[in-house]
N, C-alpha and C positions, 0 to 999 in steps of 0.2 A: 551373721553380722560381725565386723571385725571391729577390736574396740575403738578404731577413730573414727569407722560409722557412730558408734555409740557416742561417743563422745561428740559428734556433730550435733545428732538427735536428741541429745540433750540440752545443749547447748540453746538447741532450735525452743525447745519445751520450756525453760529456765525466761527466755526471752521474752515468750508470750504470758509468763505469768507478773514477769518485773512492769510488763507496759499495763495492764493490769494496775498495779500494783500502784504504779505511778500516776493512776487515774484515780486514784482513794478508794481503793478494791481491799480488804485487808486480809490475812493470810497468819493461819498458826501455825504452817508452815511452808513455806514456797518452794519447798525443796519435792515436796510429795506428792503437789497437784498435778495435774492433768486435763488440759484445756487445748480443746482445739482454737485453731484460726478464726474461725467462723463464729465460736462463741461471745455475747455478746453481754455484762457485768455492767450493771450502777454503781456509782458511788456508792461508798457507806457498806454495801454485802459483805456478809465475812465467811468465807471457806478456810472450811476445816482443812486435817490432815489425810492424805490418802485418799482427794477427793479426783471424782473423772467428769469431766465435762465435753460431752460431744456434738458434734454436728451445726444445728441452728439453738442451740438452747439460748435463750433469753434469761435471765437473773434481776429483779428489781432493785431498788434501792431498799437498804436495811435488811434484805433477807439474810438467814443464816442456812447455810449447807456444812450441815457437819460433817464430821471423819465416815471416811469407808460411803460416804454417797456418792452414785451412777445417776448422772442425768444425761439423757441422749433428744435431742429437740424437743426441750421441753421448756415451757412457758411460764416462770414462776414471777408472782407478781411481788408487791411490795412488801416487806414482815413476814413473809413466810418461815417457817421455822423446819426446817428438814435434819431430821438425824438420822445417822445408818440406813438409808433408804435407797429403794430404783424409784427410776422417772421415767419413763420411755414414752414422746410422741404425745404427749399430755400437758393439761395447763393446770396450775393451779391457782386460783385467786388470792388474793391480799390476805395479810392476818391467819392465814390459816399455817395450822402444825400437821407435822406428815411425821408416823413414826414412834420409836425407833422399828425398823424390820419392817418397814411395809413396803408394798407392792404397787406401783400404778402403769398399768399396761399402756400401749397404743388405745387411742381412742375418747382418753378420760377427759371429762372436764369437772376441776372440782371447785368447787364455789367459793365466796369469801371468808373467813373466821368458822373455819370448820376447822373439824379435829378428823384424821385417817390417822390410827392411834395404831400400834404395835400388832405385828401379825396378821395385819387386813392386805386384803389384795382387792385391786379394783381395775374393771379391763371392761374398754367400749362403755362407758357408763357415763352420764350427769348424774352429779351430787349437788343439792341447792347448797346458797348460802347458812350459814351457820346449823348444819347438821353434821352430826356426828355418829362415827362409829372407831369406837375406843379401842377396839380387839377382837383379833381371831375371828375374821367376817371374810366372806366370800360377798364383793359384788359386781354380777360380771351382767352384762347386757342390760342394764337396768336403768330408769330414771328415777332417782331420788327428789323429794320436792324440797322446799326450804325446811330448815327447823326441826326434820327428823331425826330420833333418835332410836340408833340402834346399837342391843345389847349385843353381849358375847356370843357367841358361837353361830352367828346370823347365818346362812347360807340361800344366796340366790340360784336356785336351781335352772340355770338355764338351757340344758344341753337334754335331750331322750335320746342320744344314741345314735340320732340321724341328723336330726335338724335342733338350730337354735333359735330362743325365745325371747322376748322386752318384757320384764316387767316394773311397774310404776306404782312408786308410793306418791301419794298424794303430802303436800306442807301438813307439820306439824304431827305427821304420826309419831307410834311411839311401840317399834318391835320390838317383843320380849326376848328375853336370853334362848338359845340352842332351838331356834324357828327357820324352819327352810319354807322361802316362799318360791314352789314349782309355777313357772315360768308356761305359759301367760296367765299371769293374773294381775289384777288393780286393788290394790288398797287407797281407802278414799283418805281426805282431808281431814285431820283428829284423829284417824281410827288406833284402835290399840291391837296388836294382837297378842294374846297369852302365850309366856313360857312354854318351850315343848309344845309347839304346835307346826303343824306339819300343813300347810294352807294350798290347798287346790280351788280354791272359788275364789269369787272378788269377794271383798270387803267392804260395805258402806260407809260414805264419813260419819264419821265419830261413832262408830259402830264397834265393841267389843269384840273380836273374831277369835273363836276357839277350838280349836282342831286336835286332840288327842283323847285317847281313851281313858276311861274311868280306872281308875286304880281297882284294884282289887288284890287284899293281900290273901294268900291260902295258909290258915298255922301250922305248924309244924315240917311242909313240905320237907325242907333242908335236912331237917333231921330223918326222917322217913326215908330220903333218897341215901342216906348215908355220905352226904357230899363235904363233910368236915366233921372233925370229933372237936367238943367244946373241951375247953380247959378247968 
C-alpha cells in the first residue's frame, strides 16, 4: 500500500466515525476506532479507544464498548456494558456486562442483565436472562435457563473426540466452583451441584447432585516417598 492509499483509507475510516459521531454516537477516541459501512450505532453509545466494529453489528442506545473490543455481526442491545472483549455472530440482550477478556463465539444468544464476567468463553449457546457466570467458564453448546449461576472454573464438556453434545441447565440452578458437566446431560430447575464434581447423569430439580470421590488422606506418605525435606 503506498501512503496516499493510506491516506485515502483513512480518510475513508475517519469519515464513517465523524457521521457517527454527528448522530450522538460518542467517542474517547475517533482517531482509533474502526467501523465498517454497514455498521449500525444509537444514539447515546459510547466506544472506547482501539475499538473494531464489523460487518452487520448492531449497537443500542447507551451501550458502552470499551477499548481493545472486536465486534463482528453482532447484536448488542440497550445498556450493555462490554470491556476488552470478542463478539463474533452473537446477541446480546439489554443491561447485561460482558468482560473484561471474554469470549462469545458464533451462535450465542445471551440474555438480559446478565454478567459473562472475565475469562469465560461462550460458543453456540443460550444464556437465560439474569444468569451469570463471573469467570474462567467454558460454555460451549449448551442451554442455560434464567437465573443461573455459575461458579469458577465451570466447564461444559461438550466434544468426545468425534461428535458433539447440548447440554441444559434448567432456571435457577446454582453450579458449583471447578464442575465439568459432560455433555448430554440435564440439570433440572433449582438444582445445585457440588464443588469438584464431575457430572455424567441428569440431575433432578432442586436436587443436590454430587459427583466426586471421598477424600481420603494417607499420614506420612510425603515423607516416606522422600519427595521434599521439611525445614
Amino acid at each position: 500500500m503506498t501512503y496516499e492509499e493510506y491516506q485515502k483509507q483513512e480518510q475513508a475510516r475517519l469519515a464513517v466515525a465523524i457521521r457517527h459521531l454527528e448522530n450522538g454516537v460518542l467517542f474517547q477516541d475517533i482517531h482509533t476506532v474502526y467501523i465498517d459501512e454497514s455498521v449500525t450505532i444509537q444514539p447515546g453509545a459510547r466506544i472506547g479507544s482501539c475499538v473494531t466494529l464489523e460487518g452487520e453489528t448492531e449497537i443500542g442506545a447507551g451501550a458502552v464498548i470499551g477499548q481493545n473490543s472486536r465486534l463482528r455481526d453482532a447484536k448488542i442491545g440497550e445498556n450493555v456494558d462490554i470491556q476488552s472483549s470478542v463478539i463474533l455472530e452473537s446477541s446480546v440482550g439489554a443491561g447485561t456486562k460482558v468482560g473484561p477478556f471474554a469470549y462469545i463465539r458464533p451462535g450465542s444468544k445471551i440474555g438480559e442483565n446478565c454478567k459473562i464476567g472475565d475469562f469465560v468463553e461462550v460458543k453456540n449457546s443460550t444464556f437465560g436472562d439474569g444468569s451469570k457466570s463471573a469467570h474462567l467458564t467454558y460454555i460451549g453448546d449448551s442451554d442455560v435457563g434464567r437465573d443461573v449461576n455459575l461458579g469458577c472454573g465451570i466447564v461444559f464438556v461438550n466434544y468426545d473426540g468425534t461428535n458433539k453434545y447440548r447440554t441444559t441447565v434448567g432456571d435457577g440452578a446454582f453450579i458449583g466452583c471447578n464442575t465439568n458437566l459432560v455433555s448430554p446431560v440435564h440439570v433440572g430447575d433449582g438444582a445445585y451441584i457440588a464443588a469438584g464434581s464431575t457430572v455424567t447423569e441428569d440431575v433432578p430439580e432442586d436436587a443436590l447432585g454430587i459427583a466426586r470421590a471421598r477424600q481420603t488422606n494417607i499420614e506420612g506418605w510425603a515423607a516416606k516417598k522422600g519427595l521434599y525435606r521439611k525445614k
